[in-house]
N, C-alpha and C positions, 0 to 999 in steps of 0.2 A: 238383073235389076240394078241401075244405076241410083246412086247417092244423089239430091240435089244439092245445091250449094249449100244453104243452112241447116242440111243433117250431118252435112261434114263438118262445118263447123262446129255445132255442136257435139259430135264426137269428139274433132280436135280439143274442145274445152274439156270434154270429162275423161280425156287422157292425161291433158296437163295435170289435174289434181287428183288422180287415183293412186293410191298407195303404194300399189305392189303392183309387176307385174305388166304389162306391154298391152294392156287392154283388147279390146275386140279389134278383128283383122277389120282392115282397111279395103275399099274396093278398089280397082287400080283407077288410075287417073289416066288423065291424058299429057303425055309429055309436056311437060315445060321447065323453063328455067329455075333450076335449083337454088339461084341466089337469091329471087325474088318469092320461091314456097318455103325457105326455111327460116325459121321464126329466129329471130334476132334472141344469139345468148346472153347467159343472165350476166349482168357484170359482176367478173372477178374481185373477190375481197382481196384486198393488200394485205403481202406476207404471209398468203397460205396458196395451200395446194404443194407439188410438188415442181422441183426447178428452182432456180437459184435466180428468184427476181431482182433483176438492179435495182440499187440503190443509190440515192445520191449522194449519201455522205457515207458508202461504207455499210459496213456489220456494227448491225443494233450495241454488239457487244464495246466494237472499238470505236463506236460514238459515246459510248455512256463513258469509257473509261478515259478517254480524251476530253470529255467534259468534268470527269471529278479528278483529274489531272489539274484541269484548269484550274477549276473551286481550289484546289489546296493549293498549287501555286500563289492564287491570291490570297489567300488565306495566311499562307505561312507570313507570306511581303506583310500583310497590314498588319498582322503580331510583331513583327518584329517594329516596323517602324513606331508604333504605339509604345508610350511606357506610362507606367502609370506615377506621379510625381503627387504626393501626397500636397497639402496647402496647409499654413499656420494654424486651422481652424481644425484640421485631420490631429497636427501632431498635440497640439494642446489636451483635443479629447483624449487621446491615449494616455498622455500624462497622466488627467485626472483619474481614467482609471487604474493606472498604476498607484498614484497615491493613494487609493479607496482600498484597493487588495492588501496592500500593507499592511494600513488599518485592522483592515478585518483581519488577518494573519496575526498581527499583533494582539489583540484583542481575543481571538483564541485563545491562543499561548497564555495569556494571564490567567484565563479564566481554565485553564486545564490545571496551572501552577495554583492558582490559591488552592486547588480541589487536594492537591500534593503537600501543602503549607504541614498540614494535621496528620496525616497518614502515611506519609514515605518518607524514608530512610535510607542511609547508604550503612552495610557494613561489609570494615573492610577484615581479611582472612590472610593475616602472616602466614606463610609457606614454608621457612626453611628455621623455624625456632623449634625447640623441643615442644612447647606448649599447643603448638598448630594442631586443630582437627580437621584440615581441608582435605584431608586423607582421608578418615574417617566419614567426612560430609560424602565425599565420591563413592565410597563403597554401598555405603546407606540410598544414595539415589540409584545406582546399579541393583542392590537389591529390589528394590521398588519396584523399579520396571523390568526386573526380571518376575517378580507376582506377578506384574500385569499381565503380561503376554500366557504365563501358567496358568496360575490361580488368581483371576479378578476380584473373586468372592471370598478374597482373604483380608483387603483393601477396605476401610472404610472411611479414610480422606485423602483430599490429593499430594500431591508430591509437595507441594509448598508448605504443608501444614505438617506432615511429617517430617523435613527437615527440621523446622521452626522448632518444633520440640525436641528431635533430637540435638540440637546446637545446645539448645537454654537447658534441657535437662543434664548434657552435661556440664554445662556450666554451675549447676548447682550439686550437682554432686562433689566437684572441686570445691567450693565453697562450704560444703559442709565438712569433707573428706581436709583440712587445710593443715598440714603439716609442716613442722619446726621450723623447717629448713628455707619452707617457702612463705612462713613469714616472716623471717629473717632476712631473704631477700627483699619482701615488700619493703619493710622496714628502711633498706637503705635507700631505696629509691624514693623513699616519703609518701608511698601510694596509700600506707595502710598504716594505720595507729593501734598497736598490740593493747592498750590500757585500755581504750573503748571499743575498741573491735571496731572501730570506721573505715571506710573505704572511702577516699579521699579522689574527689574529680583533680582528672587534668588535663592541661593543654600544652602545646609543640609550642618548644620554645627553639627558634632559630638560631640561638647565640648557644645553647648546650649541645643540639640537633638533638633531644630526646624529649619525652613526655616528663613534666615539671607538675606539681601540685600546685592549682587552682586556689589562690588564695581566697579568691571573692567569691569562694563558693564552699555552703557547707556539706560537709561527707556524708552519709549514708552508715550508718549500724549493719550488723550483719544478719543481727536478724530480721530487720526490715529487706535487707535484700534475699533474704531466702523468700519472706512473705512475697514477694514483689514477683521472683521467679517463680514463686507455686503459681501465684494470679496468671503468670504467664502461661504455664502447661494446662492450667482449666480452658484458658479461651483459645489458644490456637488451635486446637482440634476443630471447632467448632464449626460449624457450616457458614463460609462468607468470611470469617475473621481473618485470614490469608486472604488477599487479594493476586498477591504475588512476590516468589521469591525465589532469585535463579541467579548464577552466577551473569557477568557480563562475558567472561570469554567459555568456552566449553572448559569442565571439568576430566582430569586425567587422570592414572594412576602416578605419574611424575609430572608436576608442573612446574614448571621456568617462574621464573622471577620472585621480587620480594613478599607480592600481597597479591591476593584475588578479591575483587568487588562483587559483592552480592546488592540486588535494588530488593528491596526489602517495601514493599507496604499492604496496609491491611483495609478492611470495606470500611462504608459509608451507614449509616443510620443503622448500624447494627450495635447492640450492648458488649458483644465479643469483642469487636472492630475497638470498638472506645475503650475499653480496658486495654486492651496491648497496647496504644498508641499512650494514655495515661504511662503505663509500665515503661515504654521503651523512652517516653522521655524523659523519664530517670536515671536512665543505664545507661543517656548520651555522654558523652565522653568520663563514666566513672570508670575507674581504677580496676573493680573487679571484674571487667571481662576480660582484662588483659591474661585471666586465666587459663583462657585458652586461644590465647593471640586473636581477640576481636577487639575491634573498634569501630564503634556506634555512633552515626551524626545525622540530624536532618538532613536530607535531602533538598537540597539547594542549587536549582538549574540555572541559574540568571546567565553565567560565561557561557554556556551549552547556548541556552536558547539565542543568543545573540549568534551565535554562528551558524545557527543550524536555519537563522530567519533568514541572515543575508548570503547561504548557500543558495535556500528556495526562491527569492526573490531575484538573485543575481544581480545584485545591485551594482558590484564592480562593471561586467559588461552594459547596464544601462547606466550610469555617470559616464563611460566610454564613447556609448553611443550618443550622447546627447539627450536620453529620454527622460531622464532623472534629474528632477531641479537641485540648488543644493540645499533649499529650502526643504525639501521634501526629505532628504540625508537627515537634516536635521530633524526635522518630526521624528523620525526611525531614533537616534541616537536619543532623545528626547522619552521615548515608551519605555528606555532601560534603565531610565535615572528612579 
């Protein structure tokens, strides 16, 4: 039984589209031309299959890398020919905000210093006199923090409040403890008046190089200054009434030079706070703590802060550069008067 034309056909159709498999046999044909019964193939997709299709520019790979060869070639050319050349109206703006930052920088610092005016202090700690306890100060914070790391729950103020009292309690035990010999010394240097027991303020006089009695100022009783040191041992323990108090270089059991500075100050809106700072402006440059080589002064930053403004600002390198008017120096030198 022979196929007609349109069962071939439509066999040919539902072989093209079946999924699997080489369909139902075919019945034989009658000889003919192979180029005109084989159905035209499907056209090949570009850049698949296997073989190594030409290409006109090459492998994908060494056109793309020849094109971002390009791009940065040009790339690099227009960076470089390009600069960027700031206008009158760029460098102006910077100015102004260089002179605003000042300001404000300035303006800081005053307002950190008035906060400093009431509450900080410098004392400074002779080293090589027989009266020095800087020796004594060191062993005491050593002990300290040798509790801490042991026994915490031995501790019930920090290291700044325990010094504080240890410094002024012995200061007052010298004071109370005051023998013959060492008021005989006071006596020639004018610090201390054996008939009323005063402890007599003083100030560095450049023309003797030693500490001179204070004429425009009157001394202190003794036992007003023991009152004044007890006031002291009540409120430096206290919670807040240290703010802070630590030497400026590290403490040692042998220390170099003539004095060591301690920054000394105490809180803000606290009753403890205001009594030490009452007390220690007392004890500023009086006589009797020379009893155990100290010396007590406000705290007074004005020469610090002028250097430490125009480190941060760098005002040398911009006068250098052009960016700093001298107008604008002047405003600066102007916030320190």
């Amino acid at each position: 039984m022979t196929m007609d034309a349109v069962s071939r056909e439509e066999l040919n159709l539902f072989n093209t589209f079946m999924p699997s498999g080489t369909g139902a046999p075919s019945a034989p044909s009658a000889p003919s031309d192979a180029r005109e019964e084989r159905d035209s193939k499907a056209p090949k997709l570009e850049n698949r299959g296997k073989g190594n299709p030409q290409k006109e520019y090459g492998s994908s790979r060494g056109k793309r890398n020849w094109m971002d060869a390009s791009w940065g070639s040009k790339w690099d050319s227009s960076s470089r020919q390009s600069t960027w050349t700031p206008d009158d109206a760029e460098l102006e703006a910077v100015k102004a905000s260089i002179a605003q930052m000042q300001r404000l920088i300035l303006r800081h610092e005053d307002a950190i210093n008035l906060q400093r005016i009431e509450t900080s202090y410098v004392a400074h700690m002779r080293i090589s006199t027989p009266e020095a306890i800087v020796t004594a100060v060191h062993k005491t914070a050593a002990g300290w923090k040798h509790a801490k790391e042991n026994n915490p729950e031995s501790l019930n103020k920090p290291l700044r409040a325990t010094l504080v009292t240890c410094v002024f309690l012995e200061l007052r035990t010298r004071v109370a403890n005051l023998t013959p010999d060492q008021i005989g010394k006071l006596k020639e240097l004018n610090w201390y008046e054996e008939s009323t027991s005063t402890w007599h303020y003083v100030k560095w006089s450049p023309e003797h190089k030693q500490l001179v009695k204070d004429e425009d100022r009157e001394g202190i009783a003794t036992a007003d200054v023991l009152k004044i040191l007890d006031d002291i041992l009540r409120a430096a323990p206290k919670t807040n009434a240290v703010a802070r108090f630590h030497p400026t270089r590290p403490l040692a059991q042998e220390m170099s030079g003539e004095t060591v500075t301690f920054l000394m100050q105490f809180g803000n809106h606290n009753d403890h706070a205001e009594k030490l700072c009452t007390c220690m402006d007392q004890l500023c440059s009086l006589s009797v703590t020379q009893l155990i080589g100290l010396g007590v002064k406000p705290d007074r930053r004005d020469a610090r802060r002028r250097c430490t403004v125009y480190e941060i600002m760098n005002v040398g390198s911009l006068l250098s550069a052009g960016c700093l008017a001298q107008g604008q120096k002047e405003l600066l030198d102007a916030w320190y008067l």
